[in-house]
mmCIF file as Biopython writes it, N, C-alpha, C and O atoms, coordinates in Angstrom:
data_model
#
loop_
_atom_site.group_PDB
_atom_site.id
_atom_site.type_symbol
_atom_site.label_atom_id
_atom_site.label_alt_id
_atom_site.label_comp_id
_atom_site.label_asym_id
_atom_site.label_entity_id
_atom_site.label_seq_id
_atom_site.pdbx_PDB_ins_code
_atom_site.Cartn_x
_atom_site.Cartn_y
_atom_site.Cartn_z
_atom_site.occupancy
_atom_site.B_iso_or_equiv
_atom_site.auth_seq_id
_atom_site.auth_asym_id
_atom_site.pdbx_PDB_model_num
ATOM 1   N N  . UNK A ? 1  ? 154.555 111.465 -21.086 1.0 0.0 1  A 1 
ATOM 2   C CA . UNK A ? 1  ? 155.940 111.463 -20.658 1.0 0.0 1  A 1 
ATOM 3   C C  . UNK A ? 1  ? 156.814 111.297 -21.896 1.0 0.0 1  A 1 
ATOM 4   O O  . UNK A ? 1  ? 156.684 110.345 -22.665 1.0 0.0 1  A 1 
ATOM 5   N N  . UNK A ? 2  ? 157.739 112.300 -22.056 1.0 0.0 2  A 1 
ATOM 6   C CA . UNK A ? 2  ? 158.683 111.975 -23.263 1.0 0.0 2  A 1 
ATOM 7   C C  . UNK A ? 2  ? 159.198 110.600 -23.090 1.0 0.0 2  A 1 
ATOM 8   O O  . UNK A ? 2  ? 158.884 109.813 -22.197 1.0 0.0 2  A 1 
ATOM 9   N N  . UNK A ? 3  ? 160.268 110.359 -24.337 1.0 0.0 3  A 1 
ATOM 10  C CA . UNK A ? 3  ? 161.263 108.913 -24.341 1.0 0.0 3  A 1 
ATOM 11  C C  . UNK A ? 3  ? 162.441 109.101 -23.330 1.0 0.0 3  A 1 
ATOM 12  O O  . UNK A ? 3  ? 162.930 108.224 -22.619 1.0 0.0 3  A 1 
ATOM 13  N N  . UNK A ? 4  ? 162.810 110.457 -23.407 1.0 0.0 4  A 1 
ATOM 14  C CA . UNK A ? 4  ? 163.976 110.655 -22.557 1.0 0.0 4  A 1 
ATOM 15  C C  . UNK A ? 4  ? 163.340 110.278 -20.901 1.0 0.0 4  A 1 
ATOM 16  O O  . UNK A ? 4  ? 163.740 109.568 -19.978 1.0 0.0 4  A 1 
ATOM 17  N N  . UNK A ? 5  ? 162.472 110.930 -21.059 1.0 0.0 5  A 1 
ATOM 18  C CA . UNK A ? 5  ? 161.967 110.576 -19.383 1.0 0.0 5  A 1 
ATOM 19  C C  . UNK A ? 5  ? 161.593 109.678 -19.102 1.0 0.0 5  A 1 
ATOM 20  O O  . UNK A ? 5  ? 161.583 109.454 -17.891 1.0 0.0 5  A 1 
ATOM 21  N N  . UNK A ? 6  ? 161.093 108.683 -19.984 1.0 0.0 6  A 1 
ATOM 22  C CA . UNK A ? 6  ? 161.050 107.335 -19.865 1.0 0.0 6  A 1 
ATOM 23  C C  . UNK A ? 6  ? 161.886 106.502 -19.617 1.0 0.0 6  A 1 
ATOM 24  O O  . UNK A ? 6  ? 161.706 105.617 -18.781 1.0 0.0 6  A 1 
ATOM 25  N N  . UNK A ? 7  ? 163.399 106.698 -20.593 1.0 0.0 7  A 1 
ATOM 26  C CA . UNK A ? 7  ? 164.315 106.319 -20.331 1.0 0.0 7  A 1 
ATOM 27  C C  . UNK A ? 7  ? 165.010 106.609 -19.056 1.0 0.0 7  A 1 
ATOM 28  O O  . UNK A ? 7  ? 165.750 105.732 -18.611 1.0 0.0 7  A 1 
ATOM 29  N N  . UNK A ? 8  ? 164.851 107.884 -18.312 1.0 0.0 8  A 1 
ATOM 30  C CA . UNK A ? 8  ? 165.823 108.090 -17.236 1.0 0.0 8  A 1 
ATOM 31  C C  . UNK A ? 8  ? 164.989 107.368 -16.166 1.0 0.0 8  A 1 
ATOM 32  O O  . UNK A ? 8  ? 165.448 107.084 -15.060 1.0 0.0 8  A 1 
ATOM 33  N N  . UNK A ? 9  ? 163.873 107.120 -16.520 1.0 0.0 9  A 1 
ATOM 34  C CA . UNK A ? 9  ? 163.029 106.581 -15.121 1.0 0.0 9  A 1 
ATOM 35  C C  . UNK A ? 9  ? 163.575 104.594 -15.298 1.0 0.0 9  A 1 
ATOM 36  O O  . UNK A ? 9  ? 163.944 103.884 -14.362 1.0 0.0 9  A 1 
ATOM 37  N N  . UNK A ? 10 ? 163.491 104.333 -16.211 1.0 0.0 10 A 1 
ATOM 38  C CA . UNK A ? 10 ? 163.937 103.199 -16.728 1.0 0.0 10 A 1 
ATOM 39  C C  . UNK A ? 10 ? 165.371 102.786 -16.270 1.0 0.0 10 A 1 
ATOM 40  O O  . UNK A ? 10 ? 165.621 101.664 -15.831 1.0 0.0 10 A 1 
ATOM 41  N N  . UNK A ? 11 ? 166.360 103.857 -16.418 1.0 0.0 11 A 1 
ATOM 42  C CA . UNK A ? 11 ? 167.674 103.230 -16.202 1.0 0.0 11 A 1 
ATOM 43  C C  . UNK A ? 11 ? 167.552 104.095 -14.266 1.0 0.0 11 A 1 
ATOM 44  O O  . UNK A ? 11 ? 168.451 103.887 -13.451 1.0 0.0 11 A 1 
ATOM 45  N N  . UNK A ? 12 ? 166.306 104.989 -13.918 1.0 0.0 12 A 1 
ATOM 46  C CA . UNK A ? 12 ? 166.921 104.948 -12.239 1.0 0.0 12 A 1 
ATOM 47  C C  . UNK A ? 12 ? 166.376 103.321 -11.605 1.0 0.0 12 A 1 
ATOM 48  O O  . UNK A ? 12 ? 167.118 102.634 -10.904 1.0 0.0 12 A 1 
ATOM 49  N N  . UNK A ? 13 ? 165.487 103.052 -11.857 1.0 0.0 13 A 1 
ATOM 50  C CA . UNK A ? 13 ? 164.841 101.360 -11.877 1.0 0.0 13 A 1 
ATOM 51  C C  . UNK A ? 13 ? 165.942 100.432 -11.896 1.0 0.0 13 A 1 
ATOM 52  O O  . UNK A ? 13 ? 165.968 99.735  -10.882 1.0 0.0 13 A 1 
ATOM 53  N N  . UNK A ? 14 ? 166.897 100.189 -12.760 1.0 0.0 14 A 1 
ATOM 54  C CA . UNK A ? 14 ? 168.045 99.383  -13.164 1.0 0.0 14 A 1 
ATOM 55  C C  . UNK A ? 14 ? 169.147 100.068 -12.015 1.0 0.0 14 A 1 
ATOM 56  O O  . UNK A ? 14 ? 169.997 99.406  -11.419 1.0 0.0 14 A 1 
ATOM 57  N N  . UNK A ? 15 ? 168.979 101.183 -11.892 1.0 0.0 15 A 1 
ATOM 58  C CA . UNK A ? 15 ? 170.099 101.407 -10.578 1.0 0.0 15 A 1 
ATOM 59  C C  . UNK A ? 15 ? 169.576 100.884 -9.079  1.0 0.0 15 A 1 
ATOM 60  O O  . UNK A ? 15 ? 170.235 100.592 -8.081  1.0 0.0 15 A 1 
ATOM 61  N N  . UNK A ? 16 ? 168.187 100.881 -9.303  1.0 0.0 16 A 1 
ATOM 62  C CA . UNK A ? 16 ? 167.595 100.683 -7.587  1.0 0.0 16 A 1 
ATOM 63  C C  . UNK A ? 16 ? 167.718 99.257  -7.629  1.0 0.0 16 A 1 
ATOM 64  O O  . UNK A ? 16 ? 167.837 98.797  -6.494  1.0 0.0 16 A 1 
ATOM 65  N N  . UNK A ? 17 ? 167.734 98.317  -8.616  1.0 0.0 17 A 1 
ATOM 66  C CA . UNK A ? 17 ? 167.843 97.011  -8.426  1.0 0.0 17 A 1 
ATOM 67  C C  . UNK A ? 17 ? 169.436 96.730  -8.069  1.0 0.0 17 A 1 
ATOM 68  O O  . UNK A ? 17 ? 169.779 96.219  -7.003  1.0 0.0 17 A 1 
ATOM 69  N N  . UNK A ? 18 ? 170.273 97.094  -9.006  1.0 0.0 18 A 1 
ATOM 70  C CA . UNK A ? 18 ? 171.557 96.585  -8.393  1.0 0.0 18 A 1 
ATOM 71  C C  . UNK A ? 18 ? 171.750 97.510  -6.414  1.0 0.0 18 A 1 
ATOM 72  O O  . UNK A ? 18 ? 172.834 97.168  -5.941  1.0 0.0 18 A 1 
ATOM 73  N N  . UNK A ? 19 ? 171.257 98.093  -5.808  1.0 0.0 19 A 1 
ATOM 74  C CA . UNK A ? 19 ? 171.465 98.687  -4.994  1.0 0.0 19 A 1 
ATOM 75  C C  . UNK A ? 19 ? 170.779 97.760  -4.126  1.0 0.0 19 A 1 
ATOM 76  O O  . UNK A ? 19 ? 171.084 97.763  -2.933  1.0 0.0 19 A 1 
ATOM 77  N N  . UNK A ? 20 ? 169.771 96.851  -4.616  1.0 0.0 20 A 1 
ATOM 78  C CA . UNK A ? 20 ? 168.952 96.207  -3.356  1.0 0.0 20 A 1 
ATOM 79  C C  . UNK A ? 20 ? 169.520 94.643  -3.523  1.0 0.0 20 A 1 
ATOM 80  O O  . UNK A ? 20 ? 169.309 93.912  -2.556  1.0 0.0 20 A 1 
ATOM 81  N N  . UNK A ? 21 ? 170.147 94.130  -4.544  1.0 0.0 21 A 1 
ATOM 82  C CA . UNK A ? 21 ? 170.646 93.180  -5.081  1.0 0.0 21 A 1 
ATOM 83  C C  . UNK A ? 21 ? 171.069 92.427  -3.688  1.0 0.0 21 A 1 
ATOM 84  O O  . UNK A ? 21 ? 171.162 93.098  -2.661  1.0 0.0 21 A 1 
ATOM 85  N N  . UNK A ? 22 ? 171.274 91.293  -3.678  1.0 0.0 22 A 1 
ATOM 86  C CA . UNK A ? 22 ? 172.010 90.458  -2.367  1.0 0.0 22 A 1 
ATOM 87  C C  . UNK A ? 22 ? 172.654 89.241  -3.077  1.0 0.0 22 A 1 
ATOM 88  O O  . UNK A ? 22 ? 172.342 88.959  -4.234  1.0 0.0 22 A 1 
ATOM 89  N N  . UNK A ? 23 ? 173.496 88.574  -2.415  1.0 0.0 23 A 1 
ATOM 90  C CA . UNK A ? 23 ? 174.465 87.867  -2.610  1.0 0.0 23 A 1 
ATOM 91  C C  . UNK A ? 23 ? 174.948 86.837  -1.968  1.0 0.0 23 A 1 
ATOM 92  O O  . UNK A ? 23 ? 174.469 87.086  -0.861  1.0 0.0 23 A 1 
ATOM 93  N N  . UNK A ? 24 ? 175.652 85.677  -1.797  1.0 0.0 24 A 1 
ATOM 94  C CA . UNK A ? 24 ? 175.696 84.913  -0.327  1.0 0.0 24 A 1 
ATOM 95  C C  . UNK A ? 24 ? 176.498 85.521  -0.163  1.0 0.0 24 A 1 
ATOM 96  O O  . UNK A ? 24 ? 175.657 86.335  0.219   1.0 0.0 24 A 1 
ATOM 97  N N  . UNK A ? 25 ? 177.693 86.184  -0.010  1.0 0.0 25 A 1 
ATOM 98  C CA . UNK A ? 25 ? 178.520 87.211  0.737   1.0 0.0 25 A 1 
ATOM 99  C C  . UNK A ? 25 ? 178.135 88.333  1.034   1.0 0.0 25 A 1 
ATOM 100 O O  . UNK A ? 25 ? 178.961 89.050  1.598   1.0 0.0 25 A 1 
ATOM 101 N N  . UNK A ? 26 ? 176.944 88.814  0.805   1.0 0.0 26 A 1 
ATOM 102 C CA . UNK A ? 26 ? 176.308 89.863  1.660   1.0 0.0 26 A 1 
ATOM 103 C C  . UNK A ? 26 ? 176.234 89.483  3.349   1.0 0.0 26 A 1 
ATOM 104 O O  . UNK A ? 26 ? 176.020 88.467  4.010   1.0 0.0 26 A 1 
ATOM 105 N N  . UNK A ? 27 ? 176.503 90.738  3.592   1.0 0.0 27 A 1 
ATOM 106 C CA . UNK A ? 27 ? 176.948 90.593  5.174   1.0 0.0 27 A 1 
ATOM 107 C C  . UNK A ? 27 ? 175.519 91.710  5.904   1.0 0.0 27 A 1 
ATOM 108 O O  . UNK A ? 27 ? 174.853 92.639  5.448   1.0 0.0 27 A 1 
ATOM 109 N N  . UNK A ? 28 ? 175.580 90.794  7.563   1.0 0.0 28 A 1 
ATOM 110 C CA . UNK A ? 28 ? 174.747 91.135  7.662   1.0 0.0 28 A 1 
ATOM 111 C C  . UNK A ? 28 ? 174.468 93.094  7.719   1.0 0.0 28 A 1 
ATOM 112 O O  . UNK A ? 28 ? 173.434 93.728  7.928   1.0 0.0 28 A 1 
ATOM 113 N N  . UNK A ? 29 ? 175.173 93.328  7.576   1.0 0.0 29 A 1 
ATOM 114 C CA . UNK A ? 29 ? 175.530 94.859  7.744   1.0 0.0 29 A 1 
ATOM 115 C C  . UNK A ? 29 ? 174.752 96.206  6.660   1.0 0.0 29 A 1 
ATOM 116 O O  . UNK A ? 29 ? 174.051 97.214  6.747   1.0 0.0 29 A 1 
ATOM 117 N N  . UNK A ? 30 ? 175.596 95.201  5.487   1.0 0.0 30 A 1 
ATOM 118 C CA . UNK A ? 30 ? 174.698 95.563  3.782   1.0 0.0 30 A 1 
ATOM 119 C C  . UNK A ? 30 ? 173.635 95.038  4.077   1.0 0.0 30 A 1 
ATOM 120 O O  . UNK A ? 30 ? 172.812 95.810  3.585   1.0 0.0 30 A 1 
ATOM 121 N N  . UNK A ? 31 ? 172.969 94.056  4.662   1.0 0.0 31 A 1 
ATOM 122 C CA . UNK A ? 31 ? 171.763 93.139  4.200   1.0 0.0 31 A 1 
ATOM 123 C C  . UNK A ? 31 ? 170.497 94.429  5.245   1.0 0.0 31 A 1 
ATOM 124 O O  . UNK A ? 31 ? 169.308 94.565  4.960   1.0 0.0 31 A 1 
ATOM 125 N N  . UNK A ? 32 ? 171.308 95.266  6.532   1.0 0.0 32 A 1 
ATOM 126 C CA . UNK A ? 32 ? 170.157 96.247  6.928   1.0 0.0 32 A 1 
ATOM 127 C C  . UNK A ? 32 ? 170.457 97.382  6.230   1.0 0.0 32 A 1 
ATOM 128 O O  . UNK A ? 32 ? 169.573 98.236  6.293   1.0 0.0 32 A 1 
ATOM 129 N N  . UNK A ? 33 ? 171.705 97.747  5.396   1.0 0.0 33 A 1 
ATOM 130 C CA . UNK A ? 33 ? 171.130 99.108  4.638   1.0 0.0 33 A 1 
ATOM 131 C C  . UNK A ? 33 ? 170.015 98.819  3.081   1.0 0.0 33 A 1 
ATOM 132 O O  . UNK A ? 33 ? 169.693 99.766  2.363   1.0 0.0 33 A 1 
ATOM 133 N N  . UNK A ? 34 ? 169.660 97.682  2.860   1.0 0.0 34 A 1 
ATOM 134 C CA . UNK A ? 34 ? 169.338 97.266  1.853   1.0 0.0 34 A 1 
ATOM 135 C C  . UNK A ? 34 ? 167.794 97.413  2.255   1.0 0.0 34 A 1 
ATOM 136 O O  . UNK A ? 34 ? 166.775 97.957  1.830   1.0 0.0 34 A 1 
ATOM 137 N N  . UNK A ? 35 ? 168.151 96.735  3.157   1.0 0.0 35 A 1 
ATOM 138 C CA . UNK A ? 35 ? 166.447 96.816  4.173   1.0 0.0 35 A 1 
ATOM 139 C C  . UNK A ? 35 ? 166.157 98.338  4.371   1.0 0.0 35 A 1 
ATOM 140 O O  . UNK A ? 35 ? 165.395 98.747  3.495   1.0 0.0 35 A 1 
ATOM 141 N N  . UNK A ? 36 ? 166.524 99.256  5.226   1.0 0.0 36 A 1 
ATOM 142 C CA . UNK A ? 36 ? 166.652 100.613 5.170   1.0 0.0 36 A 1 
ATOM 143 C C  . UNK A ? 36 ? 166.244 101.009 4.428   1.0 0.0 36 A 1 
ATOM 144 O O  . UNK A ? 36 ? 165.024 101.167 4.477   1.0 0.0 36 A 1 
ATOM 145 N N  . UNK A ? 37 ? 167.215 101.568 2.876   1.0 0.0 37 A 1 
ATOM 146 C CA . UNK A ? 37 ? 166.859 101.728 1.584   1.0 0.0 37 A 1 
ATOM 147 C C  . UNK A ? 37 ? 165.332 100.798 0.984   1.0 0.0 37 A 1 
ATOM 148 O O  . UNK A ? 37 ? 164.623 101.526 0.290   1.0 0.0 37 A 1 
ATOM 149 N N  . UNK A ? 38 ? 165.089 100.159 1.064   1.0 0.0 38 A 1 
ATOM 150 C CA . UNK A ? 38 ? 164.011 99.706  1.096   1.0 0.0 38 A 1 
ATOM 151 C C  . UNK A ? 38 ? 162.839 100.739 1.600   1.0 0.0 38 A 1 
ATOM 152 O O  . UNK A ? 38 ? 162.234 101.569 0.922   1.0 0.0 38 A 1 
ATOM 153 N N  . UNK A ? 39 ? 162.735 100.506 2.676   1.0 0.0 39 A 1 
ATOM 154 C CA . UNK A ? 39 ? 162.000 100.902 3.576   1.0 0.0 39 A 1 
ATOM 155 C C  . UNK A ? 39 ? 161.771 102.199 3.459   1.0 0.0 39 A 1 
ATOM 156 O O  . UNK A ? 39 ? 160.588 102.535 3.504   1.0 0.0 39 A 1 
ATOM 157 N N  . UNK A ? 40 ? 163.014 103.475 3.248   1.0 0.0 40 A 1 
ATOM 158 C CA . UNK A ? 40 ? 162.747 104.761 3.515   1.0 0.0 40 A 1 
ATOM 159 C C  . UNK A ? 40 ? 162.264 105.005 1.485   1.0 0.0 40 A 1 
ATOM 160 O O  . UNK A ? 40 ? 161.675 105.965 0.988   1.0 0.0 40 A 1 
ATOM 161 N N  . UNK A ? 41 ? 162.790 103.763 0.787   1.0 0.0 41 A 1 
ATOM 162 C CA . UNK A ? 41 ? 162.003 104.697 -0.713  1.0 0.0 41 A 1 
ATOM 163 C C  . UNK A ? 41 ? 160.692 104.321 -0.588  1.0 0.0 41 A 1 
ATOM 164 O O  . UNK A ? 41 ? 160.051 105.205 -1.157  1.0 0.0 41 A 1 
ATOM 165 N N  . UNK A ? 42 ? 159.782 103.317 -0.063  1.0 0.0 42 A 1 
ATOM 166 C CA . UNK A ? 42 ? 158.756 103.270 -0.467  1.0 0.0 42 A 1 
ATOM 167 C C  . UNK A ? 42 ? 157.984 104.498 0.289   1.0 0.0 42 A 1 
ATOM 168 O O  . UNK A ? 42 ? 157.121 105.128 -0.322  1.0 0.0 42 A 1 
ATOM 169 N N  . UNK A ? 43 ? 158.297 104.789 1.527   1.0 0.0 43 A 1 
ATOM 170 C CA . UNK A ? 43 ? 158.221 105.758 2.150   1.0 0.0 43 A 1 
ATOM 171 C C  . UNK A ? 43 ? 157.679 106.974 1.700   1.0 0.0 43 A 1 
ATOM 172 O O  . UNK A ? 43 ? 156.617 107.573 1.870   1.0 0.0 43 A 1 
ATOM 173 N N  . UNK A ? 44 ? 159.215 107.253 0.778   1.0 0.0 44 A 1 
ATOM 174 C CA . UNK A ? 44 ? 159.109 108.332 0.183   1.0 0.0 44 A 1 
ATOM 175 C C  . UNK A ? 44 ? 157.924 108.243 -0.850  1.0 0.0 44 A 1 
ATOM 176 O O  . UNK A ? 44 ? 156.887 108.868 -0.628  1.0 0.0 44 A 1 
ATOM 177 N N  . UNK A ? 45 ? 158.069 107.481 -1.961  1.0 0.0 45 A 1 
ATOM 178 C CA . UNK A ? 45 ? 157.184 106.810 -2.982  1.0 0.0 45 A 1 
ATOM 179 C C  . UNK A ? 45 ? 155.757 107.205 -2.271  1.0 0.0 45 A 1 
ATOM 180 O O  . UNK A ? 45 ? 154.946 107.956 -2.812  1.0 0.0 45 A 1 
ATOM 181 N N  . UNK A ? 46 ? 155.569 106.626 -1.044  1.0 0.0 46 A 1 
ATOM 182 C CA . UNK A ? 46 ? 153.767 106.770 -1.112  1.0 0.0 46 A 1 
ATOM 183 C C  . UNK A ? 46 ? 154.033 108.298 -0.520  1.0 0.0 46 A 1 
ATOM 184 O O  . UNK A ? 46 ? 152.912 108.798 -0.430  1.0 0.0 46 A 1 
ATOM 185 N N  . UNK A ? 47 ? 155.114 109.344 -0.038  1.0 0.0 47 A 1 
ATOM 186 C CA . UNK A ? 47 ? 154.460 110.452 0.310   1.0 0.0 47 A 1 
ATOM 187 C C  . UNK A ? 47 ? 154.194 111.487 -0.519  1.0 0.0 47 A 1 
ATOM 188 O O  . UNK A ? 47 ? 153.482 112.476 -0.350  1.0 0.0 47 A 1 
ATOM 189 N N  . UNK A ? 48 ? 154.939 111.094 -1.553  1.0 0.0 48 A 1 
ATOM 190 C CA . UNK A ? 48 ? 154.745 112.282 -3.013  1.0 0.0 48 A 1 
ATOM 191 C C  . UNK A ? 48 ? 154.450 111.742 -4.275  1.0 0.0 48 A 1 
ATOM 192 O O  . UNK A ? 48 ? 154.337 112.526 -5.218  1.0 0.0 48 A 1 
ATOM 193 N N  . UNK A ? 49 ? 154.288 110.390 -4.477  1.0 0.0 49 A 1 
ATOM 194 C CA . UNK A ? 49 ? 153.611 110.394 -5.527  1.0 0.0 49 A 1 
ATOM 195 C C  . UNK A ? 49 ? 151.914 110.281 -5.415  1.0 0.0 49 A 1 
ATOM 196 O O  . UNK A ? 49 ? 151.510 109.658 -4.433  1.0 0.0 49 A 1 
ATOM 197 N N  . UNK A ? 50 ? 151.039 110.753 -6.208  1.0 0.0 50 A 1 
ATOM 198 C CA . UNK A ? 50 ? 149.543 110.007 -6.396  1.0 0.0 50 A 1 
ATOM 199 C C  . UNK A ? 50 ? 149.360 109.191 -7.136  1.0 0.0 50 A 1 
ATOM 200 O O  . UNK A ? 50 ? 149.589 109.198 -8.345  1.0 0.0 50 A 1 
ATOM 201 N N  . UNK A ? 51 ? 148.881 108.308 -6.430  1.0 0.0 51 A 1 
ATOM 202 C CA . UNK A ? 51 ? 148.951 106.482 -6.773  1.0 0.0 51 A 1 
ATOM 203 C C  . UNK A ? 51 ? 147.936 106.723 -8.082  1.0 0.0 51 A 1 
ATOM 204 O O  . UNK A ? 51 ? 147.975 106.024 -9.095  1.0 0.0 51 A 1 
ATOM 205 N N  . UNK A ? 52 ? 147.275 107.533 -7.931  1.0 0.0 52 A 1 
ATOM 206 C CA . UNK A ? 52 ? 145.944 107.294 -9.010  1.0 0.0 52 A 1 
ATOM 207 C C  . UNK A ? 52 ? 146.487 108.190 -10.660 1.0 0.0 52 A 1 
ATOM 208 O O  . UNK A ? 52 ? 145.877 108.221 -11.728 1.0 0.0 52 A 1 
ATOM 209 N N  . UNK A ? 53 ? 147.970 108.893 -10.258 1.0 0.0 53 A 1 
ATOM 210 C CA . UNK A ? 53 ? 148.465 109.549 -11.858 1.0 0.0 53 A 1 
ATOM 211 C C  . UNK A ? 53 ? 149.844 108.265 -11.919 1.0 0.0 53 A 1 
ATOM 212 O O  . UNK A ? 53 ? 149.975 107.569 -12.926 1.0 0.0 53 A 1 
ATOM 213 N N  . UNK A ? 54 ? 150.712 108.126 -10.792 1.0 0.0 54 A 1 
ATOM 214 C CA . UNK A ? 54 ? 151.782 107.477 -11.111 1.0 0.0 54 A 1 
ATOM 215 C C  . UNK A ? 54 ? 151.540 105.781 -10.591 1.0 0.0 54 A 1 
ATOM 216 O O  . UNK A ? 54 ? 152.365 105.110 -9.969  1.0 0.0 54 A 1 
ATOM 217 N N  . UNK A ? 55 ? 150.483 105.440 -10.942 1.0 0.0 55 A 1 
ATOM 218 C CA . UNK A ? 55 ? 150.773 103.808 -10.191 1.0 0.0 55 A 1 
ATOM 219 C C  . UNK A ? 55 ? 151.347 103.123 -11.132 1.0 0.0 55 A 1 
ATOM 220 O O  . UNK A ? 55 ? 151.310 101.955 -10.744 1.0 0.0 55 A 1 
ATOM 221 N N  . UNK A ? 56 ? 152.037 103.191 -12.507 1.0 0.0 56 A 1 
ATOM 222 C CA . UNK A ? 56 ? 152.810 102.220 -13.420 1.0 0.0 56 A 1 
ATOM 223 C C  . UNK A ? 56 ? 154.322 102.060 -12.023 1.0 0.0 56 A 1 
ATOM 224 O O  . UNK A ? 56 ? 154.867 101.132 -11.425 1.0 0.0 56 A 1 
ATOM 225 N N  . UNK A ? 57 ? 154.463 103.719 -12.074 1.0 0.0 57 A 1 
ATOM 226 C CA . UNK A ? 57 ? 156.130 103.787 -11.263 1.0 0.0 57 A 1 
ATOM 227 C C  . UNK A ? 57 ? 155.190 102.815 -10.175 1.0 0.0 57 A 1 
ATOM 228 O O  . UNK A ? 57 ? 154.730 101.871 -10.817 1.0 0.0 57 A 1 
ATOM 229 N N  . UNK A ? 58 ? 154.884 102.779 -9.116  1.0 0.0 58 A 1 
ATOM 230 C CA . UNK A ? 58 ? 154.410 102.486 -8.262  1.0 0.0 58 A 1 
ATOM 231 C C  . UNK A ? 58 ? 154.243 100.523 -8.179  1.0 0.0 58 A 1 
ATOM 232 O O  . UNK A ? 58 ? 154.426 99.682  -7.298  1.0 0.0 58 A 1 
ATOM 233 N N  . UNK A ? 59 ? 153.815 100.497 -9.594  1.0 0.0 59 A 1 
ATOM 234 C CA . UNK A ? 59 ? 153.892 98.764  -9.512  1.0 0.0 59 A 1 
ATOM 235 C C  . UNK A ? 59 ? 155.161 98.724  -10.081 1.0 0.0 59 A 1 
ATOM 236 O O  . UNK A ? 59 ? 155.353 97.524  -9.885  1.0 0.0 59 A 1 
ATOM 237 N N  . UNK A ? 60 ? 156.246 99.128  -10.671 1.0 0.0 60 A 1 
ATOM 238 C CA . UNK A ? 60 ? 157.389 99.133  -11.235 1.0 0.0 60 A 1 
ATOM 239 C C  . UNK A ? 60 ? 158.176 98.923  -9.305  1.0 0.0 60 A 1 
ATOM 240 O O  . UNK A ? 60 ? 158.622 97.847  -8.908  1.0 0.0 60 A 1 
ATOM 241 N N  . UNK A ? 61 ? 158.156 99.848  -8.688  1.0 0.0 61 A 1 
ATOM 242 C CA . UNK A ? 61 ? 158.774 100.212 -7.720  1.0 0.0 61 A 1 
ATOM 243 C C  . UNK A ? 61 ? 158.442 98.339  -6.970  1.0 0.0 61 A 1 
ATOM 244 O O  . UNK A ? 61 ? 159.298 97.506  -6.674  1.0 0.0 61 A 1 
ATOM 245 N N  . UNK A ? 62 ? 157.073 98.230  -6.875  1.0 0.0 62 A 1 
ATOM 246 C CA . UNK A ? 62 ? 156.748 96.711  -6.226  1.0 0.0 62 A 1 
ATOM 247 C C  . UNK A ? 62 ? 157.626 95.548  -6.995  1.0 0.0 62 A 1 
ATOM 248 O O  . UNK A ? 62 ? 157.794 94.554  -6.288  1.0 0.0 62 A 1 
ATOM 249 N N  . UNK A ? 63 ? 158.051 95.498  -7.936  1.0 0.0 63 A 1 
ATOM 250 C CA . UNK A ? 63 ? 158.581 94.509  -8.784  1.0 0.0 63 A 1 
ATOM 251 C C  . UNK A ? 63 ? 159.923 94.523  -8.557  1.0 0.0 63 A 1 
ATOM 252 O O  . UNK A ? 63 ? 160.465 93.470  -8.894  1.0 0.0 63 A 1 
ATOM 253 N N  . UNK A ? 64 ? 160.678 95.384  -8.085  1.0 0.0 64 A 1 
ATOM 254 C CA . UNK A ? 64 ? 161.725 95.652  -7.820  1.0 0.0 64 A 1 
ATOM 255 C C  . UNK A ? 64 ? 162.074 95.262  -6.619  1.0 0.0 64 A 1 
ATOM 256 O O  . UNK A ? 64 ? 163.055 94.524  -6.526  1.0 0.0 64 A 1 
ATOM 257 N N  . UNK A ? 65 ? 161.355 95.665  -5.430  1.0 0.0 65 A 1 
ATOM 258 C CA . UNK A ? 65 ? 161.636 95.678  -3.906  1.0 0.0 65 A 1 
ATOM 259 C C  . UNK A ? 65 ? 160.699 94.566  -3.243  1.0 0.0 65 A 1 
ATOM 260 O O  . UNK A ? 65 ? 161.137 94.075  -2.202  1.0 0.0 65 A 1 
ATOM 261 N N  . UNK A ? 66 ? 159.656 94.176  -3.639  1.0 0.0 66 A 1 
ATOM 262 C CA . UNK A ? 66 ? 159.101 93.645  -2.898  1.0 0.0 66 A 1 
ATOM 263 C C  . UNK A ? 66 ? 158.579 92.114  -2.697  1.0 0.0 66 A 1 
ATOM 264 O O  . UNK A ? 66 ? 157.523 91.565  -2.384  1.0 0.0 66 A 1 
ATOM 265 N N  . UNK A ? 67 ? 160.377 91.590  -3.174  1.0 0.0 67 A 1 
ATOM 266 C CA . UNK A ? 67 ? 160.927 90.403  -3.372  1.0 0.0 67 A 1 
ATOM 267 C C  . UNK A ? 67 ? 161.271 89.502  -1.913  1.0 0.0 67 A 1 
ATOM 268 O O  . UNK A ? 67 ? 161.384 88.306  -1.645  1.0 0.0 67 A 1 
ATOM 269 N N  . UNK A ? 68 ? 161.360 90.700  -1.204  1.0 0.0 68 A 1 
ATOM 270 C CA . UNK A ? 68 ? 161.582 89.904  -0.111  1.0 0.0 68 A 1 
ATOM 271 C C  . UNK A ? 68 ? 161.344 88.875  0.511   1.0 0.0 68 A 1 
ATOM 272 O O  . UNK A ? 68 ? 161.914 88.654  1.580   1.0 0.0 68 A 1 
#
């Protein structure tokens, strides 16, 4: 994987965290699209990637979301 593609995978990572981020003024409203979003990337994640070429993204993706 080049640096550039490293990097863009790197800063979409830094976008999926502020997107799942919570707050005590998170309402319950944000708190199910967060869940949602959650839910439909890993989704996606296990239907097109292969765990056995991309599992770095894959434990990257767990470190991120699966804080709950």
């Amino acid at each position: 994987m080049s640096v550039v593609t490293c990097q863009a995978v790197d800063e979409l990572f830094r976008l999926m965290q502020l997107m799942v981020a919570t707050y005590p003024e998170t309402t319950e409203e944000e708190l199910k699209s967060i869940c949602h979003f959650r839910r439909s990337t890993i989704l996606l994640y296990l239907q097109i990637l292969d765990a056995r070429n991309h599992w770095q993204t894959l434990v990257t993706y767990a470190s991120v979301y699966m804080h709950i």
